[in-house]
C-alpha positions in Angstrom: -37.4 -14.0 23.9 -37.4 -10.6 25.4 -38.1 -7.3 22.3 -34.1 -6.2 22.9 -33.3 -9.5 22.1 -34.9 -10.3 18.8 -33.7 -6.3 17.9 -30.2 -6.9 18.5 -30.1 -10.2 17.0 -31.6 -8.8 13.6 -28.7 -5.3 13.8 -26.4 -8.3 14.2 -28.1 -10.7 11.3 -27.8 -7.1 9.2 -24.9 -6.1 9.2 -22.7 -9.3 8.8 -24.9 -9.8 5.7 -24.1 -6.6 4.3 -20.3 -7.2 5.3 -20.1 -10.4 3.7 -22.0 -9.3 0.5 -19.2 -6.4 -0.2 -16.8 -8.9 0.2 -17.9 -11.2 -2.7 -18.4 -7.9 -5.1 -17.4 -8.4 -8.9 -17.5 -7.0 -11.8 -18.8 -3.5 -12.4 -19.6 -3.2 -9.1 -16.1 -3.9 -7.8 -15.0 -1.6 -10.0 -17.7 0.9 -8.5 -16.2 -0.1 -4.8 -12.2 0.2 -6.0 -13.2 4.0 -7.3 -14.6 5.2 -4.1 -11.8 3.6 -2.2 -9.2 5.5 -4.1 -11.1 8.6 -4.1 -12.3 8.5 -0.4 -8.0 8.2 -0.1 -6.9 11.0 -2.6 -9.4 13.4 -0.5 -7.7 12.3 2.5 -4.5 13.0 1.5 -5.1 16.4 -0.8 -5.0 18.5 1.6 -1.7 19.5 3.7 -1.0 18.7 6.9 -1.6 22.1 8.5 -4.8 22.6 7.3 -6.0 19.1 8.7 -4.5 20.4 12.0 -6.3 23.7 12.0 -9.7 22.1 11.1 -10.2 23.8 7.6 
């Protein structure tokens, strides 16, 4: 198997495991992942419109 090949399959192997693992969270971390997904939104949505438009 060519080096580009065994590269991409391990990115691939890497980041499905990773997806899958947040999946299945409980517990305090869950709780960790719910808090930064509400904060990540309440930052989006803090500032008014026109100052998203302008880039500030």
């Amino acid at each position: 198997m060519k080096p580009t090949g065994i590269i991409t399959s391990a990115v691939l192997v890497g980041v499905a495991s990773a997806a899958l693992a947040h999946s299945g969270a409980t517990g305090i971390v869950k709780e960790r992942m719910d808090a930064m997904s509400a904060m990540g939104k309440a930052v989006k949505h803090g500032r008014p419109d026109d100052e998203r438009r302008d880039g500030v």
